[in-house]
N, C-alpha and C positions, 0 to 999 in steps of 0.2 A: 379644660379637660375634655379629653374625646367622647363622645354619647358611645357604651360600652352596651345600651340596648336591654339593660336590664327596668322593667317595670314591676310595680305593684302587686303585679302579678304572677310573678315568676317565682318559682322555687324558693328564694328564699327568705324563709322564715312565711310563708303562704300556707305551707299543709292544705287540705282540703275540705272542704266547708260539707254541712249538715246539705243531702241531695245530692254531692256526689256521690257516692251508694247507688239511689236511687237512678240516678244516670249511664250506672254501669251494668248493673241486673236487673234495670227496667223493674222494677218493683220496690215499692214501700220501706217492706222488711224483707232484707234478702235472707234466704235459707243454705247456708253456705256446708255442704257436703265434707265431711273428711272421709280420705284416703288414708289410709294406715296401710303403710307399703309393709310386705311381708319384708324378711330379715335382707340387708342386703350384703355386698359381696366387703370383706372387711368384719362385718360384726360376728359377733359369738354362736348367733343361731342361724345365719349362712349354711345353706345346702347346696355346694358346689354341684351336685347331681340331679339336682333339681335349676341350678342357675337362672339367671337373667327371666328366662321362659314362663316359669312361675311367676314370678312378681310383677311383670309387665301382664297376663292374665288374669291374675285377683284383681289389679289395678284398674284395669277398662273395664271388666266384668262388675265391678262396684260401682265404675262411672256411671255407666248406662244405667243399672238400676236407679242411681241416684238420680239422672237426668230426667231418667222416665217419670221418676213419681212427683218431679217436681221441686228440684230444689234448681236454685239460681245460678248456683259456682259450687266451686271444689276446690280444698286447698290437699297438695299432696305431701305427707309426711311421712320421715322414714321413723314410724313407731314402734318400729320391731327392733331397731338397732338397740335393744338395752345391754350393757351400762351404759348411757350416754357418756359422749365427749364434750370434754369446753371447745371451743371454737378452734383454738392453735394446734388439738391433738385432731383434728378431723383429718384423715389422710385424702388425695387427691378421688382414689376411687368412691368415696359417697357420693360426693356433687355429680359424679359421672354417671355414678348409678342413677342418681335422682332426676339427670337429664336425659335420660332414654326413658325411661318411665314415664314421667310428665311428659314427653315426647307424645307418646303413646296416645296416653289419656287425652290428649288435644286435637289428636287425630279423629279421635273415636266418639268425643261429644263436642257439642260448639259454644260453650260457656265459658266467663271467665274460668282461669285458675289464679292458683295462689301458693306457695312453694312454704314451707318450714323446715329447713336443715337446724336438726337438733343436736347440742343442745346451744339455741341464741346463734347460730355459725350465719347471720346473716351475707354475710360475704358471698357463703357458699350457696343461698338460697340464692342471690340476685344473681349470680352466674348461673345455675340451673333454670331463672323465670326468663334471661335474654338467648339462651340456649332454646326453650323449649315452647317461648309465646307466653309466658305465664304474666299476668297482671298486677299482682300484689307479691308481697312476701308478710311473715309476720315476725316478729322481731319480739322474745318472751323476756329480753331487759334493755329497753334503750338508752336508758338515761339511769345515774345512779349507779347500785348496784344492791343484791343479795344473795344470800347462801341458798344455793340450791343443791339438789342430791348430789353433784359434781362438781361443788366447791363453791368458793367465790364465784360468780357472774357479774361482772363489771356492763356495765350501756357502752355500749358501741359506735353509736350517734357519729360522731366526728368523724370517725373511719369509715363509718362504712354509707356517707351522703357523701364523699368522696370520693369513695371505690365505686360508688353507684355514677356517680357523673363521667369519671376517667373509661368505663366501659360503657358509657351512653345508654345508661338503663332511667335516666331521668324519668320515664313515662313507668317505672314500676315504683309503686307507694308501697308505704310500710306502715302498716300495721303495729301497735308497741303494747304491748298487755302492761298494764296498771299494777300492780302485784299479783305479779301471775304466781298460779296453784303451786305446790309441789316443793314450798320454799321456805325460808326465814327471811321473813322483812325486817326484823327487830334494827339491824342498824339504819332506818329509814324511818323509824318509829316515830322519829320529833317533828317529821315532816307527815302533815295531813292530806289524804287523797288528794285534795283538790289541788295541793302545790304539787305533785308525785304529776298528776294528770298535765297541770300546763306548764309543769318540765318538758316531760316529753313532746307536749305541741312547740314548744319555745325552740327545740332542739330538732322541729320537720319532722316531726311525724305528722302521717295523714292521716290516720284512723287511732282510736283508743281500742283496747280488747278487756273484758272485765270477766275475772273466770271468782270460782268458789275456790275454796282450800287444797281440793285435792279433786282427780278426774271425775266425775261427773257430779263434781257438789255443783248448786247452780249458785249463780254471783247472788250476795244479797242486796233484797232489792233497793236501799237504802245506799248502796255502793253507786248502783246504776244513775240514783236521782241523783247524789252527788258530784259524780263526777260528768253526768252531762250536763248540768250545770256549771263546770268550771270549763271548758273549751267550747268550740265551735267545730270541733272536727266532728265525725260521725263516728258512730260509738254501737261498738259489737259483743253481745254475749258469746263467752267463749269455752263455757262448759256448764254440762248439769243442765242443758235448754231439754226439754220433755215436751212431748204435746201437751202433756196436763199443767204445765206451767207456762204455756205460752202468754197466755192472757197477761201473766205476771209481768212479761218483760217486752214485751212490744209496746205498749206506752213509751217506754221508757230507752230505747234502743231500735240502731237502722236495721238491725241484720243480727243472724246468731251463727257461728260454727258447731257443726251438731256431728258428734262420733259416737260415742257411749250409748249414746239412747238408743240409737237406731240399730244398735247390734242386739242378735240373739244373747237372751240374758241381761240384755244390759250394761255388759262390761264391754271396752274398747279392743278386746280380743275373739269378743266373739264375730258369725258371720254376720252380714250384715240384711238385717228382715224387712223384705219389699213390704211389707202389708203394715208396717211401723214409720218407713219410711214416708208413705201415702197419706198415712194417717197426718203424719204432724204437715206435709203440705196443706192438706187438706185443713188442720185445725185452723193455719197460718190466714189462708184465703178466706176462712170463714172470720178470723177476725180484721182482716184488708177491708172486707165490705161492709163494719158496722157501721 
C-alpha cells in the first residue's frame, strides 16, 4: 500500500491537546472578547439606512476597546439576528455579511479571532474564518443533538470536518459547547457529561465550551471538573464568566468567552463598559501570578 503521509498526528481523530490555548493567546487563561454584531442585512432589525456602515463601526470600535483592556481574542457573532435560523434557512447574505465585518475587526486589532454563525450554521462560520483570517469557529452542537429555541439541532461533525478540509480551512479548529445554554437536553439525558464531552473529542473537536442554562448564568463548577476530566482537549468557559467569579473557573479551565458581563447593565445588549472590561483583565493577571 502507498505511504498516503498521514501520521499520528494529523487531523484525524488528534483534536488539540491542553496548551494549545496557551500557544495561541500566549497566555494561561485566555480572555476571549465577544462581538455582538448589531442586526445584519436579512434579519428583522436590519436598518437599511443605517447599513453595512453601522455594524462594521460598533464592531471595531468594541474590538479596540476590548484589545486595549486586555483581552487575548474575539470571537465575532451575529447576536442581533433574532429569531435565529437552523443552519439550512441561513440565506447566503449572513456569512457575507459576517465576512466584511470580521474583515474589519482583523484589520483593526492583531489577535486571534473566532467566528459564530448562528444558530450551529458551522459551515457558514468556517467560510467567513477563511474569508476573513479568523482562527477558530465555535460550533453550539457537534455531536448528538437538542431542542433548541429553533427546533431540533442535530451535530454536524461529519459535514462540516468535511466541508472544513474540501475548502482548506484544516488550520481553523472548532470549538463544540457540551450542552450549550438556551436548550433542552432531555433527549441526551441517559448519556452523562463525561460520554457528551468525549463524543465530541471522538468526533474532532479541538476545544470543549461549557456555558450555564441560559446567557450569562456561569457553567457550574462541578460541570467544569467533570468534564475536564473526561478529554484532553482544552476547555473554555462560555458564559456567566464575571470578575467576581473568576477565581471560580480558572482552576478549572484554558480560557473563558465573556459578553454579558462586560456590557453596561449586564445584559448582552447593552454597550460595552471599558472600566468592567479592565477590570476583569486585571482580576485574570492577578490570578496568572499566584
Amino acid at each position: 500500500m502507498a505511504d498516503i503521509g498521514i501520521t499520528s498526528t494529523d487531523r484525524v481523530g488528534a483534536g488539540q491537546q491542553r496548551g494549545d490555548l496557551e500557544r495561541l493567546f500566549g497566555r494561561r487563561f485566555a480572555l476571549i472578547g465577544m462581538i455582538h454584531l448589531l442586526p445584519l442585512p436579512g434579519s428583522p432589525r436590519f436598518t437599511p439606512e443605517h447599513g453595512m456602515e453601522a455594524v462594521i463601526r460598533r464592531a471595531v470600535e468594541e474590538a479596540r476597546v476590548l484589545v486595549d483592556a486586555g483581552f487575548d481574542g474575539l470571537i465575532v457573532e451575529n447576536g442581533w439576528d433574532i429569531p435565529f435560523l437552523k443552519p439550512d434557512d441561513i440565506g447566503p447574505e449572513t456569512p457575507a455579511a459576517m465576512a466584511v465585518a470580521t474583515a474589519e475587526v482583523a484589520r483593526a486589532v492583531g489577535v486571534p479571532l473566532g467566528v459564530n454563525c448562528l444558530a450551529n450554521a458551522v459551515d457558514r462560520s468556517l467560510a467567513v474564518a477563511v474569508a476573513a483570517g479568523a482562527r477558530f469557529v465555535r460550533s453550539n452542537q457537534w455531536v448528538n443533538a437538542y431542542v433548541a429555541n429553533e427546533g431540533l439541532v442535530e451535530g454536524r461533525a461529519g459535514l462540516m470536518t468535511r466541508y472544513r478540509h474540501a475548502i482548506g480551512a484544516d488550520h481553523v479548529t472548532v470549538w463544540a459547547d457540551v450542552q450549550v445554554k438556551l436548550g433542552s437536553h432531555a433527549i441526551t439525558a441517559d448519556r452523562p457529561l463525561t460520554e457528551q464531552a468525549k463524543d465530541a473529542a471522538w468526533f474532532d473537536a479541538d476545544a470543549l465550551i461549557v456555558t450555564g442554562t441560559r446567557l450569562g448564568d456561569a457553567p457550574v463548577a462541578d460541570h467544569l471538573r467533570t468534564i475536564r476530566a473526561a478529554t484532553d482537549l482544552p476547555l473554555v468557559a462560555g458564559s456567566g464568566v464575571r470578575a467576581e467569579n473568576l477565581a471560580d473557573i480558572v482552576p478549572h479551565a484554558d480560557g473563558a468567552i465573556v459578553g454579558s458581563s462586560i456590557k453596561s447593565g449586564g445584559v448582552w445588549h447593552g454597550r460595552l463598559d471599558r472600566e468592567v472590561c479592565e477590570r476583569m483583565c486585571a482580576e485574570r493577571d492577578a490570578l496568572e501570578n499566584l
